[in-house]
Every structure is written in C-alpha cells, then in structure tokens.
N, C-alpha and C positions, 0 to 999 in steps of 0.2 A: 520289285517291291518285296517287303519281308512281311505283307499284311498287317495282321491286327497287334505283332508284338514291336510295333514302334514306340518309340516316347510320346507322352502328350506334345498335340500340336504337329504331331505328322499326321499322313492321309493315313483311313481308314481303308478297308478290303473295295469299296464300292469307288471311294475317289480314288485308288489305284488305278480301277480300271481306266476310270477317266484321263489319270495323268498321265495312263502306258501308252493310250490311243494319243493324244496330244503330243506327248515325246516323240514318238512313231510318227504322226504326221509331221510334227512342226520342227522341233527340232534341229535335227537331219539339215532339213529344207533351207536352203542359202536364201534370206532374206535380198532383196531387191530394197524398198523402202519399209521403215518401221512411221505410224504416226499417231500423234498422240492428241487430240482437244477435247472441247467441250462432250461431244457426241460419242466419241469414245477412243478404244484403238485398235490401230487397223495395219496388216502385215501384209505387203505385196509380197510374193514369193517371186523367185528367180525363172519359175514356170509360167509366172504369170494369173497365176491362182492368188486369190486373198482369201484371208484369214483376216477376220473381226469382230469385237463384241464392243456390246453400250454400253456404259456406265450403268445406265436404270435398268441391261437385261444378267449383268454380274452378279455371280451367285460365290465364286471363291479366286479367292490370289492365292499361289503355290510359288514359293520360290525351288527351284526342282535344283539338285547339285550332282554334276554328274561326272564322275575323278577322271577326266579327261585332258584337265588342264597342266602345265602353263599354256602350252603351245595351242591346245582344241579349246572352243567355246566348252566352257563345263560347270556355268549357271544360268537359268532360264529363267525367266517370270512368268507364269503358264496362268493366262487369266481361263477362267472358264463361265459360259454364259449358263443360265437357266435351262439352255436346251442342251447340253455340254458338250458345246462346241465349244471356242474358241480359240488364244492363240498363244504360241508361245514367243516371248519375246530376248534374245540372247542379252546377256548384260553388257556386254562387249558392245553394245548396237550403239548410235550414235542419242536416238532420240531412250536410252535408258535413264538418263536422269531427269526428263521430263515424265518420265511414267513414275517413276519410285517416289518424286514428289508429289503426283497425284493419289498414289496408291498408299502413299501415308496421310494425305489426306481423308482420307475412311475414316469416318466410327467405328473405331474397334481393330481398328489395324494394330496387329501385335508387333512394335518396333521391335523388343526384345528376342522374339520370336526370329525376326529378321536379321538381326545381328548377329544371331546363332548361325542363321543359315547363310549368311556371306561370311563369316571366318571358317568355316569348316571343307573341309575335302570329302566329307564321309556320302555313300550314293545313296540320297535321299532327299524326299521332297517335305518341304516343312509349310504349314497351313499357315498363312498370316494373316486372313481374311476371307470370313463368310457371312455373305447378308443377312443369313435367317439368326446369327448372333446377336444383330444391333434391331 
C-alpha cells in the first residue's frame, strides 16, 4: 500500500494493515466454494479452512485490484468484519454476482467508487463501504 497518500476513497495507513493481512491470507488461497445469503458470506478454502463474516458484524467492503491479470485473479471483494477478520472474495468466483448485488444493496455503497475500481489496473484497494458511514 502507498498509506496515507491515496486518493479519497482508498484505505487509510490502519485499513491497510487490514487489507495486507486479508490479501496475505485470503487471496493467495484457492477457494473451494464461495456463499453468499441472508446471514452472510462465507469462503471454503481449498485447505479446508473458512473464512466468514455477517452482514450485521460488516464493518467495510474494499474492492482490492491487484495487476496480476488477464491470465491471474487480480480483483477481490475483501469484506471485513468488526473484529477484522474476514474474507476475501475473487471476482472471477462463480457466486460474485450474487455478493456485488447485495453489496450494492448497502446504504451508502459508493457505486461510482466501484466503477472506478473495476475499470482500472492500477494496485490498489478502493473503500466502497463502511458502516460507521450510514
């Protein structure tokens, strides 16, 4: 991360840390199943470890862009819980258009924000969504 000299709307020095620890963990990590309902969403890893958070313990959504692509996954949805844990979800993943339409479902989800961060290449993680916003 480049810390605090990002454009509005990317992470800050403190959710870095967050997004480096969740990249690092999740990332990387060959999803198994991705799922998405009422209670929230939840990522079986290929290890057999999951990764999950609630809808009511969601504290931010990051779309993270990482210049990996065509050929590598190189956009995540990195949701992150209250406790900052959570998960990262590739967009490439099967059940990603069932999260993107819940995740715009938020109050206060910044579409524009998002649309920035799916046309772009550049490595960076851009904030679409934080609770203590709304």
């Amino acid at each position: 991360m480049r810390g605090c000299r990002t454009p509005a709307g990317t992470v800050n020095a403190n959710e870095a840390a967050r997004e480096n620890r969740l990249t690092q963990d999740s990332s990387s990590a060959r999803s198994r199943t991705v799922s998405v309902d009422d209670t929230g969403v939840r990522r079986q890893l290929a290890d057999g470890t999951e990764e999950a958070v609630t809808w009511t313990e969601l504290a931010s959504v990051m779309v993270r862009v990482i210049p990996d692509g065509p050929w590598n996954e190189d956009v995540f949805f990195m949701l992150v819980g209250n406790d900052g844990k959570g998960t990262a979800v590739p967009s490439g993943d099967p059940a990603a258009d069932a999260l993107i339409e819940r995740l715009q479902a938020l109050p206060g989800f910044d579409n524009e924000k998002f649309i920035e961060a799916m046309t772009t290449d550049a490595d960076q993680a851009y904030v679409v969504w934080e609770a203590h916003k709304n």
